[in-house]
C-alpha positions as CSV (number, residue, x, y, z in Angstrom):
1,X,258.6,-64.8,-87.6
2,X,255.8,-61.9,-87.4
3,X,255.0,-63.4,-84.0
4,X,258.3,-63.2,-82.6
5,X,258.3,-60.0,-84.0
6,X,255.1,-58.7,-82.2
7,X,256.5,-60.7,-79.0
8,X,260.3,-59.1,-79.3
9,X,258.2,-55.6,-79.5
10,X,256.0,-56.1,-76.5
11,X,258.5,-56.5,-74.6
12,X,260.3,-54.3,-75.1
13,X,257.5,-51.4,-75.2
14,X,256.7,-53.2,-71.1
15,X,261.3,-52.6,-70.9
16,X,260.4,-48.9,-71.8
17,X,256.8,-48.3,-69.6
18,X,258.9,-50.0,-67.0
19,X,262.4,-47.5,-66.9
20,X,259.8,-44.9,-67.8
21,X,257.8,-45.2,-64.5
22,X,261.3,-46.0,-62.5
23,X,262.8,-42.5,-64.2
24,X,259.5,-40.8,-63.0
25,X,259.5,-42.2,-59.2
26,X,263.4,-41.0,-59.0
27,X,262.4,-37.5,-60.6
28,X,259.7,-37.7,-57.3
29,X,262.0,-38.8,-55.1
30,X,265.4,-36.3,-56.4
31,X,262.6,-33.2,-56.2
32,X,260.9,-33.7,-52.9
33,X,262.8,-36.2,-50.1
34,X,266.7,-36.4,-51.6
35,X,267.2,-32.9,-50.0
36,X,265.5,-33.1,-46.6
37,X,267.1,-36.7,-46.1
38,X,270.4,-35.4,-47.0
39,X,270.0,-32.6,-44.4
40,X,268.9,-34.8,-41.8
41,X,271.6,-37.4,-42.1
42,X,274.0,-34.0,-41.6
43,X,272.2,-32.7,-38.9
44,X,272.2,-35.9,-37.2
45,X,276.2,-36.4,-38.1
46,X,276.9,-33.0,-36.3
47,X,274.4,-33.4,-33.6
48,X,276.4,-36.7,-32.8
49,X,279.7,-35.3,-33.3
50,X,279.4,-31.7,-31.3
51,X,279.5,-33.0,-27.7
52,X,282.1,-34.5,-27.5
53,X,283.7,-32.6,-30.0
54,X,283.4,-29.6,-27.0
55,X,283.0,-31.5,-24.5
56,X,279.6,-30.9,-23.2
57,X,278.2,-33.6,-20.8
58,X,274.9,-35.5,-21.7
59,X,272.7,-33.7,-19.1
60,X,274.1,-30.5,-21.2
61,X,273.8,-31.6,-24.6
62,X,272.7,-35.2,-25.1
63,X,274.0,-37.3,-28.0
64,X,271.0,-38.6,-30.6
65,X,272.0,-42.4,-29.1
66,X,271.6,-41.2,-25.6
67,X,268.3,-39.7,-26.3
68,X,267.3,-42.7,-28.3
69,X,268.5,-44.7,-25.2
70,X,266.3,-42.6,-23.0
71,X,263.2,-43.1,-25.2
72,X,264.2,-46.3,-25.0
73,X,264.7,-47.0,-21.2
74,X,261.3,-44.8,-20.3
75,X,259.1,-46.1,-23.0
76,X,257.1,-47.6,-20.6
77,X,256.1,-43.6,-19.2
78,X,256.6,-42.1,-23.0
79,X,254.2,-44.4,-24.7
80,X,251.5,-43.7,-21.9
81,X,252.3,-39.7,-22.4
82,X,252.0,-39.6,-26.0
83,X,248.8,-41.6,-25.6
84,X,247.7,-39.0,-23.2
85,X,248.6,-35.9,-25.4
86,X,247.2,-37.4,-28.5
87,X,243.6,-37.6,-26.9
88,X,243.5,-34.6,-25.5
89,X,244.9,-32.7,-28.7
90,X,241.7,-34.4,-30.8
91,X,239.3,-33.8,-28.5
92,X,240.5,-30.0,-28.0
93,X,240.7,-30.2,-32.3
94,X,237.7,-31.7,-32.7
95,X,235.7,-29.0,-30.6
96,X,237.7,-25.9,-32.2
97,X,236.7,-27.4,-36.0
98,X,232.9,-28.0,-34.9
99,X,232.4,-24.7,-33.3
100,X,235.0,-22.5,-35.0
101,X,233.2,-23.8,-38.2
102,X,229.5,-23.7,-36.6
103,X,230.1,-20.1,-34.9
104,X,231.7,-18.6,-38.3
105,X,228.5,-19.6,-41.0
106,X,226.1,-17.7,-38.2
107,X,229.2,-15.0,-37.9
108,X,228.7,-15.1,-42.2
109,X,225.1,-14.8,-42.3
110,X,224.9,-11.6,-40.4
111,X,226.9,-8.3,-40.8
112,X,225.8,-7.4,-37.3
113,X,226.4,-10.4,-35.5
114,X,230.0,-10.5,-37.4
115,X,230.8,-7.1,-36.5
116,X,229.6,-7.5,-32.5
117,X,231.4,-10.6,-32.0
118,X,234.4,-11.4,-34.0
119,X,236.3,-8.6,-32.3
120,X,236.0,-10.7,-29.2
121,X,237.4,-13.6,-31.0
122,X,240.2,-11.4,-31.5
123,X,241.1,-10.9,-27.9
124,X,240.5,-14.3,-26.8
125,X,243.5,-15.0,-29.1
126,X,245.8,-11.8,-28.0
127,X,245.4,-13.3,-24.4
128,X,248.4,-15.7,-23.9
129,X,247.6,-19.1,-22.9
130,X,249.6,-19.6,-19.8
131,X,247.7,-16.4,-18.6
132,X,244.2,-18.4,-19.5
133,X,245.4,-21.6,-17.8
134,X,245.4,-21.1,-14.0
135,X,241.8,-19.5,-14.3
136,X,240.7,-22.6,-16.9
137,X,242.2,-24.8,-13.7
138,X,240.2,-23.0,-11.1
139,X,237.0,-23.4,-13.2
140,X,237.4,-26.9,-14.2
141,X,240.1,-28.4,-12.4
142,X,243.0,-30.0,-13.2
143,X,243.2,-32.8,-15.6
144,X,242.1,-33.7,-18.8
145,X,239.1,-31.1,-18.7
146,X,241.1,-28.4,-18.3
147,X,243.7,-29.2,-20.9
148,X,240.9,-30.4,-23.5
149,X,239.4,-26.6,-23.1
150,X,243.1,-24.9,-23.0
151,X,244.3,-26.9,-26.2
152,X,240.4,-25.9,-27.8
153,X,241.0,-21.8,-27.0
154,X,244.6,-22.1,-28.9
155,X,243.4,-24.0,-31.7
156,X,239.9,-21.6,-32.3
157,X,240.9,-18.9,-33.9
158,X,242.5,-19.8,-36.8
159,X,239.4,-21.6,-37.5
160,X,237.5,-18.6,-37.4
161,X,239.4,-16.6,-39.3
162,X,240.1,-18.9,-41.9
163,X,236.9,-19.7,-42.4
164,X,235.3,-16.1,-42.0
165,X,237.4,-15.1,-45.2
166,X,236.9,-17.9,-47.3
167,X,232.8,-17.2,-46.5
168,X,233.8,-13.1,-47.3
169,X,235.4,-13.9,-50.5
170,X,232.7,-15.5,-52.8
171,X,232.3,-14.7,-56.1
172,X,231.0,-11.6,-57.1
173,X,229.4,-13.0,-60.4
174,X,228.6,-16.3,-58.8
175,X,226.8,-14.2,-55.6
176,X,224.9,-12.2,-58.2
177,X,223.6,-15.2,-60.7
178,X,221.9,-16.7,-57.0
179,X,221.0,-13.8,-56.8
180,X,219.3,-13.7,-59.9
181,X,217.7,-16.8,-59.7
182,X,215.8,-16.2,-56.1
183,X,218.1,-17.9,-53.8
184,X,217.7,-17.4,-50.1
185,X,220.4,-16.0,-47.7
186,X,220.6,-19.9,-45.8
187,X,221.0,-21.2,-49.9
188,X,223.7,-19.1,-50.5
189,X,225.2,-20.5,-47.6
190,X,225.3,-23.8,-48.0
191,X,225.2,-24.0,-52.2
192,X,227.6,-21.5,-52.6
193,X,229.7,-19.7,-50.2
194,X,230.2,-23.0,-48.1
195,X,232.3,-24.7,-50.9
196,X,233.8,-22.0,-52.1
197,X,235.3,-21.7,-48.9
198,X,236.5,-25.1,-48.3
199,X,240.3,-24.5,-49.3
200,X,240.3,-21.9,-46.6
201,X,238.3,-23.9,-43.8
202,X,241.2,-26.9,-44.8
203,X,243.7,-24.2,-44.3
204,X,242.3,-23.5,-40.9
205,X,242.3,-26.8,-40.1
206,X,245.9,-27.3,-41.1
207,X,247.1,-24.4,-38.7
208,X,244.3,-25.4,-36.3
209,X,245.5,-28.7,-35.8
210,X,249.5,-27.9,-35.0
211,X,248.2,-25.5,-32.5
212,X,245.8,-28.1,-30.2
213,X,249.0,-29.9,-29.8
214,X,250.9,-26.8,-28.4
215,X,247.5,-26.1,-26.2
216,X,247.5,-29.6,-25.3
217,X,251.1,-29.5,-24.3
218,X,251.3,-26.1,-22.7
219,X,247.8,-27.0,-20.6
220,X,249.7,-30.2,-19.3
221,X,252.4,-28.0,-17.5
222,X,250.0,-25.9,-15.9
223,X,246.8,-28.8,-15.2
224,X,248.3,-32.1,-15.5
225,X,248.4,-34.8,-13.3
226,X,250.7,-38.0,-12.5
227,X,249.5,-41.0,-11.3
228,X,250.4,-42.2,-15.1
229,X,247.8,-40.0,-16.4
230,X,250.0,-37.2,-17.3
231,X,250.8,-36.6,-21.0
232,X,254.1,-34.9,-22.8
233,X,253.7,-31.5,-20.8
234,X,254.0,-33.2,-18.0
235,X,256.5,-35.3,-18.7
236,X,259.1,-32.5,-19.8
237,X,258.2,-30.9,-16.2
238,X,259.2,-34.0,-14.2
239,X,262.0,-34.6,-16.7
240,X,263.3,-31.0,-16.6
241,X,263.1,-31.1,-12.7
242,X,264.9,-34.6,-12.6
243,X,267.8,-33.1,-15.0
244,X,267.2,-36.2,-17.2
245,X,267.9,-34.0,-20.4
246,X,268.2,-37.4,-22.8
247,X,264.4,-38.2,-21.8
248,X,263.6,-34.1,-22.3
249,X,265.0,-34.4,-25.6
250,X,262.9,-37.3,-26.2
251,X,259.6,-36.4,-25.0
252,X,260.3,-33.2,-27.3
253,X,261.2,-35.1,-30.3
254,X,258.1,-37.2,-29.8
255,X,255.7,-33.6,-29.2
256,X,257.7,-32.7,-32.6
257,X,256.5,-35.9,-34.3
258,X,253.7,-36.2,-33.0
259,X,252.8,-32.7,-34.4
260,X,254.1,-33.4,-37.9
261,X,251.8,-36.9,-38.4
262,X,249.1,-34.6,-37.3
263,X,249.7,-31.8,-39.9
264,X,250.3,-35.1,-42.0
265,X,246.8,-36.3,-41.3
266,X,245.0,-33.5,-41.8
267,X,246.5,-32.1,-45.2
268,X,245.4,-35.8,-46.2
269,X,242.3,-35.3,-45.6
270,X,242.3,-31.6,-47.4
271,X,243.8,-33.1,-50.4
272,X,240.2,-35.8,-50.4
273,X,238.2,-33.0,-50.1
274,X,239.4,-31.1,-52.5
275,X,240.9,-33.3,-55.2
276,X,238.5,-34.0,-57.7
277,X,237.9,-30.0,-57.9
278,X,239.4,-27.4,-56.5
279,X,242.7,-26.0,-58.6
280,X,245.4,-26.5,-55.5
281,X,244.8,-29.9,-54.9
282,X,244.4,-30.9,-59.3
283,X,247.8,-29.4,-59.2
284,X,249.1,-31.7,-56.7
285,X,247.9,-34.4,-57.8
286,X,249.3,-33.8,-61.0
């Protein structure tokens, strides 16, 4: 009896741990997707219904099925173009994280060489890109040279400045107590301002990342080629010339996702870095 007892009761306590996590996972979902799925079903709905509700042709307004039967139709050029986009946007990334980072700890290490050359940074970003491009394309030619270095100059600066404030805003006490104990300027750097400025190198990261796609995708309508080796830029140049608005709205939808996995990606990898001690991500995980 005392068995069936113990039995009856494990069960029922694996009933309750069971309902208990399902009640949690709902919570997760109710809080954080319901909403945003809810919207996007509407937003679809009306997207779907408006044309023909006024009466708009598809090279006007496109229906989400006729841009779906674009994407569709062309995948065999959207696929390529995506491809083509998402290599240049890395490599032009990859080069604003390595010397954005790089450039700011030798920026943080001197006053002087800070207050010489981060004003400089500052223009480079006041300077629209579209201005940069045709000189970029002059210097380097059109192609994936060009558009690497145009989707590198857009992504910099948040880098920069990110990370130049995150190495500005160390710990008085904590500067002090190395200080104290004899530590040189270089092990200060890399014991102590360093980490404590990795939430705001991840934050320029985050931004930084976005923006390569933009520079990528910008770059292309000014430097990119055909001969299938043009990405989304120059895609929604032939597209727009074409008036084949369904494959527009496509090759936009795809820059759009494209640039959300991306942010997705990256705040991943923030969320590694910092998990196991930085306040933000504890929270989060949590």
């Amino acid at each position: 009896m005392t068995m069936q007892t113990a039995e009856v009761t494990k069960q029922t306590t694996v009933v309750n741990d069971v309902e208990k996590e399902q009640n949690r996972l709902w919570l997760i979902f109710k809080g954080n997707l319901l909403g945003p799925i809810i919207a996007f079903i509407l937003f679809i709905a009306i997207w779907q219904i408006l044309p023909t509700v006024l009466g708009l042709e598809h090279y006007i307004l496109p229906t989400p099925i006729d841009v779906v039967n674009a994407a569709v139709e062309d995948w065999a050029l959207l696929w390529p173009a995506v491809q083509i986009t998402i290599l240049e946007s890395v490599i032009g990334f990859f080069l604003s994280a390595v010397l954005g980072i790089g450039i700011t700890i030798l920026l943080a290490s001197s006053k002087v060489l800070e207050k010489s050359i981060y004003p400089y940074a500052i223009v480079l970003q006041t300077i629209p890109v579209v201005a940069v491009a045709p000189i970029v394309v002059i210097w380097f030619g059109a192609g994936l040279n060009s558009i690497v270095i145009l989707s590198f100059l857009v992504g910099f600066f948040p880098i920069i400045s990110n990370t130049l404030m995150g190495l500005n805003s160390v710990d008085k006490n904590m500067d002090e107590l190395f200080t104290l104990y004899n530590a040189s300027k270089w092990q200060k750097m890399w014991k102590l301002r360093i980490p404590a400025a990795m939430p705001f190198i991840m934050a320029g990261l985050k931004v930084s990342c976005t923006l390569s796609i933009i520079g990528a995708i910008v770059g292309e309508y000014v430097a990119g080629i055909g001969g299938g080796r043009g990405g989304l830029g120059y895609s929604i140049t032939v597209a727009a010339i074409q008036v084949k608005t369904p494959y527009l709205f496509a090759c936009g939808i795809a820059a759009a996702i494209l640039g959300i996995g991306f942010y997705l990606l990256i705040s991943l990898f923030s969320h590694l870095m910092l998990k196991s001690w930085h306040e933000s991500a504890m929270k989060q995980e949590k």
